[in-house]
N, C-alpha and C positions, 0 to 999 in steps of 0.2 A: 624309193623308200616304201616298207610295208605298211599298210593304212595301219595297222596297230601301232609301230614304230611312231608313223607321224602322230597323230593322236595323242600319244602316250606323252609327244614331247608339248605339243599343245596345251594340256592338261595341265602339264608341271609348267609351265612358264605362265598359265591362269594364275596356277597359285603364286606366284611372284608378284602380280600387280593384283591378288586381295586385297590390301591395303589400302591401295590407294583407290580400287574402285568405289572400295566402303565407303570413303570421304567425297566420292561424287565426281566424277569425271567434268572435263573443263566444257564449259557452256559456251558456245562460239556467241561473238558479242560485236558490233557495231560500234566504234570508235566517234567522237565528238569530227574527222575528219572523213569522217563516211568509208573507214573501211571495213571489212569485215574479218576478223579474224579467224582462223580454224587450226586445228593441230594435226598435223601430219608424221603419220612413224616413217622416216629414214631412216636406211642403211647409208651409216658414215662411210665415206671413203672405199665404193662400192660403184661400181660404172654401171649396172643395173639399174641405179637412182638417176644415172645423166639427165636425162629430162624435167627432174626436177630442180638441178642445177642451174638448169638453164635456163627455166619459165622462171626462176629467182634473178638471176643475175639481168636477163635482159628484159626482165620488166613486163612480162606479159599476165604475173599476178596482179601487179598493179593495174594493168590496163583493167582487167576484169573487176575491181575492186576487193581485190584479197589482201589479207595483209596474214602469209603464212610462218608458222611457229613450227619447228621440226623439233621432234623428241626421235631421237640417234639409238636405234638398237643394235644387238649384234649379232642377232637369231632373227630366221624365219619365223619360230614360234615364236618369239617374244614378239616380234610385229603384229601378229594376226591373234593373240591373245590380249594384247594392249588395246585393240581395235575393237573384241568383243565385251572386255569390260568398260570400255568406254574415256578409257584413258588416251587414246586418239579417237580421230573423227573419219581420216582418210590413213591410209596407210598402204604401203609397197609391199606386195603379196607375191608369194611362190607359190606354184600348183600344191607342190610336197604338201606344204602346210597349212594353204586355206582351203584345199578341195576336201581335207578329212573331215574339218571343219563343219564346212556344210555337211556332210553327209551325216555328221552329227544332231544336224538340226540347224544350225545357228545360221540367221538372218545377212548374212553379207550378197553383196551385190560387187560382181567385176564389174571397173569401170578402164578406160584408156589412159593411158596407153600399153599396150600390148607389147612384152618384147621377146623376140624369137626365139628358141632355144640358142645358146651361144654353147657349145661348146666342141672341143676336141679331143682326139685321142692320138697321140705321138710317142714318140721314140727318137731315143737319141741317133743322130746320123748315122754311127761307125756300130750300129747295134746289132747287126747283120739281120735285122729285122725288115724285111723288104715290103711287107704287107700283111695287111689282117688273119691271112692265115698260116701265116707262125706265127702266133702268140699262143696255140696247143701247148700247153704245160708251162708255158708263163705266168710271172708276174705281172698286175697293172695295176696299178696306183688311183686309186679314187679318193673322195676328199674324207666320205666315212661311209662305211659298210653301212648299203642299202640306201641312198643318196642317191636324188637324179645322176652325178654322174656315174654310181654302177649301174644303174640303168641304160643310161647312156650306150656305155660299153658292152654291154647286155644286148641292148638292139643291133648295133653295128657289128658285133662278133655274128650273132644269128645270120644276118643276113646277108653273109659272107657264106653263110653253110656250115658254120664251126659252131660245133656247140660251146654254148656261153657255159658250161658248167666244166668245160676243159682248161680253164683260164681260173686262176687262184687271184682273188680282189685283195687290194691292201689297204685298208686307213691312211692314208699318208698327208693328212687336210690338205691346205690350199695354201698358195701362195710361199711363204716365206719356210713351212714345216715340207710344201712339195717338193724346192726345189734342191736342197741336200739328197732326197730320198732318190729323184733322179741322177744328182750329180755322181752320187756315191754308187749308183745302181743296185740300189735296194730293189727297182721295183725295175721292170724289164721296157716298163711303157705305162703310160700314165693320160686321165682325163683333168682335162683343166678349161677355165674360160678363156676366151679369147685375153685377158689379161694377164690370165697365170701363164700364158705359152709367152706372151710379148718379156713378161718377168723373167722366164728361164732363161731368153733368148738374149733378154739386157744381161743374164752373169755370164755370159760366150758356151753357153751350150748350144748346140746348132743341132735343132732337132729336124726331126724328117714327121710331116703331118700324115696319118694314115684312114683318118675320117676326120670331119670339119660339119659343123650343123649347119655352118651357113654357107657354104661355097658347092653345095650339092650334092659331097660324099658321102655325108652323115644318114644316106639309109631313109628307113621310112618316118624313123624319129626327129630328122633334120625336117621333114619334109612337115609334119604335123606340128611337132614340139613348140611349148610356149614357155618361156624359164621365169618371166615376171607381167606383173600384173597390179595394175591399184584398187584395191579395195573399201569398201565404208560398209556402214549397213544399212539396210533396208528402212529400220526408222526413221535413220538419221537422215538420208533423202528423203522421207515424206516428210518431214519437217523442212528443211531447207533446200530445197528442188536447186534455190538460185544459186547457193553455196556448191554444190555437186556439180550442175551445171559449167558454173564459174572456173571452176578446178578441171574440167575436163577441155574446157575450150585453152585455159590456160596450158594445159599439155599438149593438146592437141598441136598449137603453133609449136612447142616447141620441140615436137617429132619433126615436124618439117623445116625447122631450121638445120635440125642433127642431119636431118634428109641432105639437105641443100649442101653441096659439096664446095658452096663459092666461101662457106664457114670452115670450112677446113682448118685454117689457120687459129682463128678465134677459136675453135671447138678444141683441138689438139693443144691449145693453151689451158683451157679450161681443165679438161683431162688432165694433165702435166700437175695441174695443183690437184685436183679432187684423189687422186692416185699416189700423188709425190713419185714420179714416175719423170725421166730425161724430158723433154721436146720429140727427140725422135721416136722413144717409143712411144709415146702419146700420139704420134701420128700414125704410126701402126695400127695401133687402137681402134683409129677414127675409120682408117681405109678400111677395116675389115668387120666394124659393125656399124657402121653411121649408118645403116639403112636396115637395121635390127629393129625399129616400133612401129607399130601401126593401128590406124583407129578404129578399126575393128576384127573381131572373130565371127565366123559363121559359126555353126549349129556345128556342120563333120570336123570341125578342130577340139570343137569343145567336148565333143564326144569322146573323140579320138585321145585328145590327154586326158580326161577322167578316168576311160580304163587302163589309161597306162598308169595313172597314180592309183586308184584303188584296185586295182587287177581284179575285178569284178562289176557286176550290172552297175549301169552307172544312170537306170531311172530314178535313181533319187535324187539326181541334179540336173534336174530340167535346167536347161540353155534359157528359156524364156524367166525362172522365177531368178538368175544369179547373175547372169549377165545385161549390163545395160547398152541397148543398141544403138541408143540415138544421144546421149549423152556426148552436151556444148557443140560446140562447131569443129564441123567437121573440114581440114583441107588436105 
């Protein structure tokens, strides 16, 4: 996405929680049981949020003394504007949409965990599409024009040697509007998450994968690429270091449970509901990202995705003033 694009969407979905900023955003408060509570933006039914599924469900808020409140958005911007007016406290961030952010000025701080780029680029089996370079004078299917995933498509064309400007992009969203657009072959080839592919695959399209971000064909984009991220701001940890803290250790365990492949089963349950998705695809799911977070970034990733999201200098976001290094426990 163009830093102006993302911006522009930021901005408007500011104005949407005017309102409610006016009236004073929710004050995290200490329970008569000594817990703490705080508000967190999730994305509903969004495998992105897994790890926050999971530090819920098996209690590692608790251990830390959290007691978390999620408000359900359904935008990147509406998470990362919700978070600057203060209508969350923590919130689930996209590069797209909180790197414009900063470069804006506004105070947020990444915290863990970290999750990889997940995405791919496919085609249906019998499309006589054998690889990245026939897709010259193709169709491919992104979620919306100027969206990590035509970028996505963008890097992986390039680096095949094909110029990415030879290839016609189409809107075709995600999930449930993608999978007609393929079935119908609206679109010649199309970028999806690892979930939108598993989705295709549950209505018996049998597709042929021709870049993958996380299995090492995904280019230099797979190799840098970061698609989520948790966010707060800068205040709001100097005020509550324990609560940040708390929240980040609480993640942290439960990257490594998602890690630990002995949860397989439990994990691919979990998924099954957060998804509404069979058992088997949900296990798909697991095997092909359960080792997609991690607790931290160095300095050359962070660089490396800034200029891939503002396509320009990217010293107005210092690694040291937005990212937090040592944030809760680290395993």
């Amino acid at each position: 996405m163009s830093r102006s694009r993302s911006t522009l969407a930021v901005v408007g979905a500011l104005v949407s929680v005017g309102a409610l900023v006016a009236c004073g955003g929710p004050e995290s408060a200490t329970a008569e049981d000594g817990f703490t509570s705080v508000t967190v933006g999730n994305m509903n039914s969004n495998s992105l949020t897994f790890p926050l599924l999971v530090a819920q469900e098996e209690g590692f808020f608790t251990d830390v003394g959290l007691r978390v409140d999620t408000v359900n958005s359904v935008s990147g911007p509406e998470l990362t504007a919700a978070l600057i007016g203060g209508t969350t406290q923590i919130a689930v961030g996209t590069p797209e949409n909180v790197m414009p952010a900063m470069a804006q000025g506004q105070d947020i701080l990444t915290i863990p965990p970290f999750g990889r780029l997940d995405m791919s680029l496919v085609t249906l089996a019998d499309s006589g599409i054998e690889d990245i370079s026939a897709l010259a004078g193709r169709q491919v299917g992104v979620v919306q024009r100027g969206s990590f995933s035509e970028k996505f498509a963008r890097s992986v064309i390039a680096d095949h040697g094909l110029d990415p400007d030879s290839v016609t992009y189409v809107a075709v969203g995600s999930g449930a509007t993608m999978e007609p657009a393929v079935r119908n072959r609206k679109v010649d080839a199309t970028v999806g998450a690892t979930s939108t592919v598993a989705l295709l695959e549950q209505h018996g399209l049998d597709v042929r994968t021709l870049a993958n971000s996380l299995d090492g064909t995904g280019g230099e984009a797979g190799t840098f690429g970061m698609q989520t991220m948790w966010t707060t701001t800068a205040p709001f940890q100097q005020q509550h270091p324990g609560i940040v803290d708390g929240f980040c250790t609480a993640m942290n365990r439960a990257g490594a449970w998602i890690a630990d492949d002995a949860n397989r089963d439990a994990g691919a349950q979990k998924l099954s509901t957060l998804l509404a998705v069979p058992q088997e695809t949900a296990e798909k799911i697991w095997d092909r990202t359960h080792l997609s977070w991690t607790y931290r970034i160095d300095q050359e990733k962070w660089d490396k995705v800034s200029a891939w999201v503002l396509e320009e200098n990217t010293s107005e976001l210092p690694y040291t003033d937005h990212v937090m290094t040592d944030c809760g426990e680290e395993l």
